[in-house]
MOPAC internal coordinates of N, CA, C and O (Angstrom, degrees):
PM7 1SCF
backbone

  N    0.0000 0     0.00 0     0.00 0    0    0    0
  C    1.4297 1     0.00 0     0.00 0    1    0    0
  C    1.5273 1   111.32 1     0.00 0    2    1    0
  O    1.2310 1   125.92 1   132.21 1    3    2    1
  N    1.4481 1   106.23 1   -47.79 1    3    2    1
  C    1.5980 1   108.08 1   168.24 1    5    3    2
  C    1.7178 1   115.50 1   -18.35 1    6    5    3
  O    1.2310 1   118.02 1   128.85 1    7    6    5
  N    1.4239 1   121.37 1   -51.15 1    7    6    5
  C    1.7430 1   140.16 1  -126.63 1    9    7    6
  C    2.3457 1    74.76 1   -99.60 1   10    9    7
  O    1.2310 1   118.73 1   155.97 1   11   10    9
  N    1.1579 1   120.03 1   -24.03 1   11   10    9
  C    1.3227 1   105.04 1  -173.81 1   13   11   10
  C    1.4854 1    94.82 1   107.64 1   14   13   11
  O    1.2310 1   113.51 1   170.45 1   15   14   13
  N    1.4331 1   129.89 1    -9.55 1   15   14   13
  C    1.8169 1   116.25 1  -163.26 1   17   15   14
  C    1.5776 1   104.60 1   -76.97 1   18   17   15
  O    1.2310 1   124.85 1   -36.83 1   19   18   17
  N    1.4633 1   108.28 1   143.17 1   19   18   17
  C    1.3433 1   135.24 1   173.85 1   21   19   18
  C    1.7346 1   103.48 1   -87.87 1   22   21   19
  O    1.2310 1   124.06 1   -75.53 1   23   22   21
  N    1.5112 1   109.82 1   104.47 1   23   22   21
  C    1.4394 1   121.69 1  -158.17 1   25   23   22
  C    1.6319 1    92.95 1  -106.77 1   26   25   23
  O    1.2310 1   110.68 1   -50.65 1   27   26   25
  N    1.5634 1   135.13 1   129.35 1   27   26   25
  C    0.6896 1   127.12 1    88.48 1   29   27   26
  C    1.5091 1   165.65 1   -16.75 1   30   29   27
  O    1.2310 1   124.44 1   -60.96 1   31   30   29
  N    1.8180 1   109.08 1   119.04 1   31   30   29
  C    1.7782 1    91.48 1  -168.98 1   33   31   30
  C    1.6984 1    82.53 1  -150.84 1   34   33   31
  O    1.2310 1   134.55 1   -47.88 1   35   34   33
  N    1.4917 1    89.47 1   132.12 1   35   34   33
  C    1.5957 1   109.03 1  -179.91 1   37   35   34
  C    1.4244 1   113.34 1   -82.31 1   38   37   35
  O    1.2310 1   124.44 1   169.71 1   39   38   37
  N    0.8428 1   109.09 1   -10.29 1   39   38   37
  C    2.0458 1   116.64 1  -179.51 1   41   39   38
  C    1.3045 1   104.54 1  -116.70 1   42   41   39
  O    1.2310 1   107.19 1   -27.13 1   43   42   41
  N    1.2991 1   141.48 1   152.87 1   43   42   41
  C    1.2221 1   158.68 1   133.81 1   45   43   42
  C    1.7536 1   106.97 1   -26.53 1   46   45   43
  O    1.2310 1   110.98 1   -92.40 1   47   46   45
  N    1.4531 1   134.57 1    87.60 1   47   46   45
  C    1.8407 1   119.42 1   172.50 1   49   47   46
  C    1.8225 1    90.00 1   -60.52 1   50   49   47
  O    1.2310 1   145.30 1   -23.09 1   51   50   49
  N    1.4692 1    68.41 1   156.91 1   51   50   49
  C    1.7771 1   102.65 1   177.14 1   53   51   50
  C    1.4835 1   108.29 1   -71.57 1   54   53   51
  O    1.2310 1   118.48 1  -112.57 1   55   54   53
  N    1.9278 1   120.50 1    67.43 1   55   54   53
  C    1.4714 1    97.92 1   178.90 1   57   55   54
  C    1.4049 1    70.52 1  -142.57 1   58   57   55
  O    1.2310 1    95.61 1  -153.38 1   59   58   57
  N    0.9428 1   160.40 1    26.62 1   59   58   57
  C    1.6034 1   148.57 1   171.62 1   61   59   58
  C    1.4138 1   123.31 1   -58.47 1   62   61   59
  O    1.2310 1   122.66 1   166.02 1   63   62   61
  N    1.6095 1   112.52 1   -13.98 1   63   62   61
  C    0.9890 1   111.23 1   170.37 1   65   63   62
  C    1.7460 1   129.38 1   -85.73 1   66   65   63
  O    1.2310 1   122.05 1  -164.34 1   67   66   65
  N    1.1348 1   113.69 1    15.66 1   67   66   65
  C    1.3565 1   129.71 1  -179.31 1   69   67   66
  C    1.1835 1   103.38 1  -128.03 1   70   69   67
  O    1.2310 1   117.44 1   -72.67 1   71   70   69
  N    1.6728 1   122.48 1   107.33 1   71   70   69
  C    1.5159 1   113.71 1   177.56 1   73   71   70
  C    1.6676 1   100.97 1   -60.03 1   74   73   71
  O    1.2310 1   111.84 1   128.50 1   75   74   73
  N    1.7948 1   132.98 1   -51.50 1   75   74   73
  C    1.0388 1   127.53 1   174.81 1   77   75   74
  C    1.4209 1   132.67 1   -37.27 1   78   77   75
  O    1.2310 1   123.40 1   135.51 1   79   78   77
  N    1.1436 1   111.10 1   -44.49 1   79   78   77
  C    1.7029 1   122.32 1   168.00 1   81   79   78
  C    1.6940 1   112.59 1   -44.23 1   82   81   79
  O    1.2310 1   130.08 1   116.51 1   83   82   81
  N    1.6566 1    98.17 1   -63.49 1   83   82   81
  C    1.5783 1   116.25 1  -154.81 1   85   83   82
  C    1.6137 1    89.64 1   -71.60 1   86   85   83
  O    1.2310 1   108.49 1   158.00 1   87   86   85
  N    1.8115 1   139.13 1   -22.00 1   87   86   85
  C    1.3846 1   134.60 1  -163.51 1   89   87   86
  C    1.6764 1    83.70 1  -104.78 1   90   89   87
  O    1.2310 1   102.52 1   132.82 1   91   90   89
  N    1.0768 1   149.62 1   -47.18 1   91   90   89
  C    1.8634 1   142.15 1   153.90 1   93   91   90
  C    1.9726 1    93.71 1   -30.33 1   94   93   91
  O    1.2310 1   128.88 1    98.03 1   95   94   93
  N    0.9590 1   100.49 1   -81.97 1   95   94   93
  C    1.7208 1    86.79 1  -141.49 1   97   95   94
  C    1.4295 1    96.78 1   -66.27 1   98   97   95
  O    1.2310 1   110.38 1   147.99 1   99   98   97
  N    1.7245 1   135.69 1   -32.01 1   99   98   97
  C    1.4629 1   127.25 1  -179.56 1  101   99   98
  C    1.9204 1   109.91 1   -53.75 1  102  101   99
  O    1.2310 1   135.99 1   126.02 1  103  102  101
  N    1.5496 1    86.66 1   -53.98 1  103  102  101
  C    1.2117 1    82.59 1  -160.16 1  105  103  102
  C    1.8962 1   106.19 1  -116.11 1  106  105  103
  O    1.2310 1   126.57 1   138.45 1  107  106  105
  N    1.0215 1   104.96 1   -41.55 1  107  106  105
  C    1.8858 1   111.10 1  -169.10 1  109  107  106
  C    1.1797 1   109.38 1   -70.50 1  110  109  107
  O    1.2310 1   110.17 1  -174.86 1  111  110  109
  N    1.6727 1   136.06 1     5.14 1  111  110  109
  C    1.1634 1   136.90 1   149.73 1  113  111  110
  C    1.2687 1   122.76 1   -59.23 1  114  113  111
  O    1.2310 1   121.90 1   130.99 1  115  114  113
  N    1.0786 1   113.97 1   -49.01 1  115  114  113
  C    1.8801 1   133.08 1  -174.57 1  117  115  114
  C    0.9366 1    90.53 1   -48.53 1  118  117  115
  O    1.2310 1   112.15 1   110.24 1  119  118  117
  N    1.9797 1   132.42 1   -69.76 1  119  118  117
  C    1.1783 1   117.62 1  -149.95 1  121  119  118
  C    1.4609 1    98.88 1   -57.71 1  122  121  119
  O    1.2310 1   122.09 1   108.75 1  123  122  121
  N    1.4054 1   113.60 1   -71.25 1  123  122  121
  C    1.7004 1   110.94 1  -162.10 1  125  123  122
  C    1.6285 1   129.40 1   -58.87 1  126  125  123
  O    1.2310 1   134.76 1   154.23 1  127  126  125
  N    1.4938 1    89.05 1   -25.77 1  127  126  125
  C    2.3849 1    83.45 1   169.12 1  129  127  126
  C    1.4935 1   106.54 1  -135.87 1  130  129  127
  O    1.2310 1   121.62 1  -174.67 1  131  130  129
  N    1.3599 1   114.50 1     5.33 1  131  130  129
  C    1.6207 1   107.06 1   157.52 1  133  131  130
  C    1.5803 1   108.35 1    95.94 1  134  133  131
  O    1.2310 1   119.58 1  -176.38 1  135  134  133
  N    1.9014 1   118.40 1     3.62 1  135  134  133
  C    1.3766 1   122.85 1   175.68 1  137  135  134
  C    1.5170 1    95.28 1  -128.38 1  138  137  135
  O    1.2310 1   131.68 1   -18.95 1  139  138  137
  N    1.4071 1    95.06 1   161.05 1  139  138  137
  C    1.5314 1   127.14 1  -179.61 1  141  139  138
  C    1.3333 1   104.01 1  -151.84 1  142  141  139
  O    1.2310 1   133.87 1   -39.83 1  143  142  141
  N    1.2819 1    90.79 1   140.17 1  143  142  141
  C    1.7201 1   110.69 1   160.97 1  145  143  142
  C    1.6015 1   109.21 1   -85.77 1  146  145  143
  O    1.2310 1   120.80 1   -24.05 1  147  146  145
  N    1.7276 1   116.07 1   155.95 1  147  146  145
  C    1.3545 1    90.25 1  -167.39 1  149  147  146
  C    1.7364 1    65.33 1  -176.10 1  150  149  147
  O    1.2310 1   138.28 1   -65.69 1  151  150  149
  N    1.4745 1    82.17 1   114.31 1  151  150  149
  C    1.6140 1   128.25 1  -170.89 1  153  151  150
  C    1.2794 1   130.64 1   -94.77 1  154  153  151
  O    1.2310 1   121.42 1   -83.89 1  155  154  153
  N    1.5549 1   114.89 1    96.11 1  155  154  153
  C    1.8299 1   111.45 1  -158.21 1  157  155  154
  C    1.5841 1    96.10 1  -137.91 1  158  157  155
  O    1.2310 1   110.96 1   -43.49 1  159  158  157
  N    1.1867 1   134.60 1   136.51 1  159  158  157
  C    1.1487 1   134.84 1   166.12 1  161  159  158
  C    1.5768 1   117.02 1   -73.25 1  162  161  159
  O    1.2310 1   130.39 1   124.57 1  163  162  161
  N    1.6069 1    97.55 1   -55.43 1  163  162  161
  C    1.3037 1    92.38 1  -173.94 1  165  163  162
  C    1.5673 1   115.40 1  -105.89 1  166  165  163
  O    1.2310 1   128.07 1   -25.86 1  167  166  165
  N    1.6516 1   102.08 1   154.14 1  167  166  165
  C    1.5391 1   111.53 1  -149.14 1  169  167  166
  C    1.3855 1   105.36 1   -85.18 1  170  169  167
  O    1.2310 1   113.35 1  -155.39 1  171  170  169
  N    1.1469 1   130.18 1    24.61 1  171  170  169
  C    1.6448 1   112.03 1  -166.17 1  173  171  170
  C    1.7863 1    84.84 1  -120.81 1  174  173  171
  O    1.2310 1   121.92 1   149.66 1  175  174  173
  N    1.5560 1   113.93 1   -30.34 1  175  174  173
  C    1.2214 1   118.74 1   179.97 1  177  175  174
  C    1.6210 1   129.30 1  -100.07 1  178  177  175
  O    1.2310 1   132.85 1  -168.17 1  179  178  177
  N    1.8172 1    92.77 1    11.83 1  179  178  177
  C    1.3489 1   102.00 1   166.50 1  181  179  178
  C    1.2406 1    99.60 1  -113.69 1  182  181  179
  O    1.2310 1   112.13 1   157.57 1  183  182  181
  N    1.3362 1   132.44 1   -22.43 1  183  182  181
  C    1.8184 1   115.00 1  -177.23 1  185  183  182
  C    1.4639 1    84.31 1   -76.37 1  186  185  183
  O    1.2310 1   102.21 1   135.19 1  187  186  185
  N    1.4384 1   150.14 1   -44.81 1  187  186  185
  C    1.6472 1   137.35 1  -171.92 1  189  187  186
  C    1.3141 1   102.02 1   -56.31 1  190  189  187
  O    1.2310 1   104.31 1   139.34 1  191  190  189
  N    1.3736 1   146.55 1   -40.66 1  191  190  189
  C    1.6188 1   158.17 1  -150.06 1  193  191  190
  C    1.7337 1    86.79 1   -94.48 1  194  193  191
  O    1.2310 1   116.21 1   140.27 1  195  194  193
  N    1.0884 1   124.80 1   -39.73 1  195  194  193
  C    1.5852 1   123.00 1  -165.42 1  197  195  194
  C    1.1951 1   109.40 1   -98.05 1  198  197  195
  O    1.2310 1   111.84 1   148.63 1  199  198  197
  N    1.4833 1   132.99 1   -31.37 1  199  198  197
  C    1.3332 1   148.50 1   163.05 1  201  199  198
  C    1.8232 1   101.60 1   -54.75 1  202  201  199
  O    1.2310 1   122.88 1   125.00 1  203  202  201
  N    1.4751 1   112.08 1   -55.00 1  203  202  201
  C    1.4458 1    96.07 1  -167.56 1  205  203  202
  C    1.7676 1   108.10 1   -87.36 1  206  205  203
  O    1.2310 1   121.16 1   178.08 1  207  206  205
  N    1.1822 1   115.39 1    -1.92 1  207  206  205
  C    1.5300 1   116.22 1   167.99 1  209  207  206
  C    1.3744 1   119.47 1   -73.32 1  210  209  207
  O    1.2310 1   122.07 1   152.38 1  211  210  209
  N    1.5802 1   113.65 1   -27.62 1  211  210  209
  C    1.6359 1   124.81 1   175.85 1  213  211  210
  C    1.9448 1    96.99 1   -85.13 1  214  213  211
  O    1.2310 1   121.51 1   127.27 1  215  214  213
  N    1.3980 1   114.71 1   -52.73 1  215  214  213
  C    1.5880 1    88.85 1   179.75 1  217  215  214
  C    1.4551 1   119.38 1   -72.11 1  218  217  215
  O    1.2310 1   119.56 1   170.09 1  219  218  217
  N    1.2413 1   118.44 1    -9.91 1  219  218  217
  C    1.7919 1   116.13 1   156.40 1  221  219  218
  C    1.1665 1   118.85 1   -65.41 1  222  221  219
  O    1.2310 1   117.41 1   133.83 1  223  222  221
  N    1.1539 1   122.53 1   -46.17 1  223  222  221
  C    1.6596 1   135.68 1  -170.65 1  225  223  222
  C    2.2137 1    99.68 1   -70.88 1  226  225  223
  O    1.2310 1   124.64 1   132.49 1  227  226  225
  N    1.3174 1   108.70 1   -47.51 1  227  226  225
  C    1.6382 1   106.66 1   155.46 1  229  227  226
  C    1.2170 1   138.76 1   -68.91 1  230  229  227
  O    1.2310 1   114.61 1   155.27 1  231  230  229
  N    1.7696 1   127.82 1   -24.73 1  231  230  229
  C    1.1996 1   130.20 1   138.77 1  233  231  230
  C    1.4214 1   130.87 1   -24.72 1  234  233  231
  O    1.2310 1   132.52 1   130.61 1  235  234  233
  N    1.0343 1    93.42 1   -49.39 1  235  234  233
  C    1.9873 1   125.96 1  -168.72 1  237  235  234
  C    1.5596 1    96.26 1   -64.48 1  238  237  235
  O    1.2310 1   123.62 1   103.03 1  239  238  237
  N    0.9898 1   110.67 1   -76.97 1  239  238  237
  C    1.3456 1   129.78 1   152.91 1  241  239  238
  C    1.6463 1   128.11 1     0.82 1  242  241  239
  O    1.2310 1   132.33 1   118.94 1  243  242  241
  N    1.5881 1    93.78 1   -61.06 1  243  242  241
  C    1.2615 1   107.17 1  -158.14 1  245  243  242
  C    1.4296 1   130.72 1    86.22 1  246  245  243
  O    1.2310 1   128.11 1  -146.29 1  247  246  245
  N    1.2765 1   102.00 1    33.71 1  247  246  245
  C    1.9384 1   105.28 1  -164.03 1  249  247  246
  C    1.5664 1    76.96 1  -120.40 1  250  249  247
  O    1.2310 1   120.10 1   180.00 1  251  250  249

């Protein structure tokens, strides 16, 4: 997460029991090093979730 990478994870990690944890690594990472994990089981609605994070991330851009 350090590096800024936008992580994919097909399983649920074992931190669900901390709403603080699971709102750090979903989301309160991004702000501070620019990666998130980003948590989808199923694949037709994680390549759509990962597809629109790369044309946001090129918007930004300007591409």
């Amino acid at each position: 997460m350090a590096l800024g990478i936008f992580t994919h994870l097909g399983v649920v990690p074992p931190v669900l029991g901390s709403a603080e944890v699971v709102k750090l690594l979903t989301a309160g990472l991004e702000e501070l090093v620019g990666g998130k994990f980003y948590v989808e089981t199923d694949p037709h609605k994680a390549a759509e979730g990962i597809i629109a994070h790369l044309k946001d991330k090129r918007r930004k851009l300007g591409l």
